[in-house]
Every structure is written in C-alpha cells, then in structure tokens.
C-alpha positions, 0 to 999 in steps of 0.5 A: 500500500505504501509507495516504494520510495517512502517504504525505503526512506522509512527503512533508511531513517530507521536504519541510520537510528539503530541497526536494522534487525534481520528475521530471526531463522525461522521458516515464513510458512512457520510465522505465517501459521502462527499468524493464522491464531493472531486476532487479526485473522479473519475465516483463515485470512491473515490481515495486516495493518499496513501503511498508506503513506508517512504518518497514515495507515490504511483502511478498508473498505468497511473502516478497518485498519487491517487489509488482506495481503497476496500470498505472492507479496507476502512471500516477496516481504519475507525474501527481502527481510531475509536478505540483510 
C-alpha cells in the first residue's frame, strides 16, 4: 500500500537510528501459521495493518485498519527481510 520510495526512506531513517534487525531463522510458512491464531485473522485470512503513506495507515473498505495481503507479496516481504 505504501509507495516504494517512502517504504525505503522509512527503512533508511530507521536504519541510520539503530541497526536494522534481520528475521530471526525461522521458516515464513512457520510465522505465517502462527499468524493464522493472531486476532487479526479473519475465516483463515491473515490481515495486516499496513501503511498508506508517512504518518497514515490504511483502511478498508468497511473502516478497518487491517487489509488482506497476496500470498505472492507476502512471500516477496519475507525474501527481502531475509536478505540483510
């Protein structure tokens, strides 16, 4: 949801304050199931809270403040979390 640029700028600015952390060595199929029991999981889809823009959070379409995710990006978050 949020743009690439302010996704990078929000990781370097955090990054220039402390060390960035690194998923820990577990399996993201091993989060994503714990994911499954956290209470923003609705009918057995994990549900996010995910930024819209610096300072704003997005909202669904019923005013929520969580929003569904793909699969495919979820996998791509991980993979690039995993990187360093």
């Amino acid at each position: 949801v949020l743009p690439p640029a302010n996704a990078a700028r929000i990781a370097a600015l955090c990054g220039r304050a402390v060390p960035l952390p690194r998923l820990l060595d577990v399996p993201p199929r091993a989060i994503l199931k714990a994911a499954l029991s956290d209470k923003k999981n609705r009918g057995g889809k994990i549900r996010y809270a995910l930024p819209s823009r610096i300072g704003a959070m997005a909202r669904s379409k019923n005013g929520g403040w969580t929003l569904e995710a793909p699969a495919a990006l979820v996998n791509r978050c991980f993979a690039w979390a995993s990187s360093g």
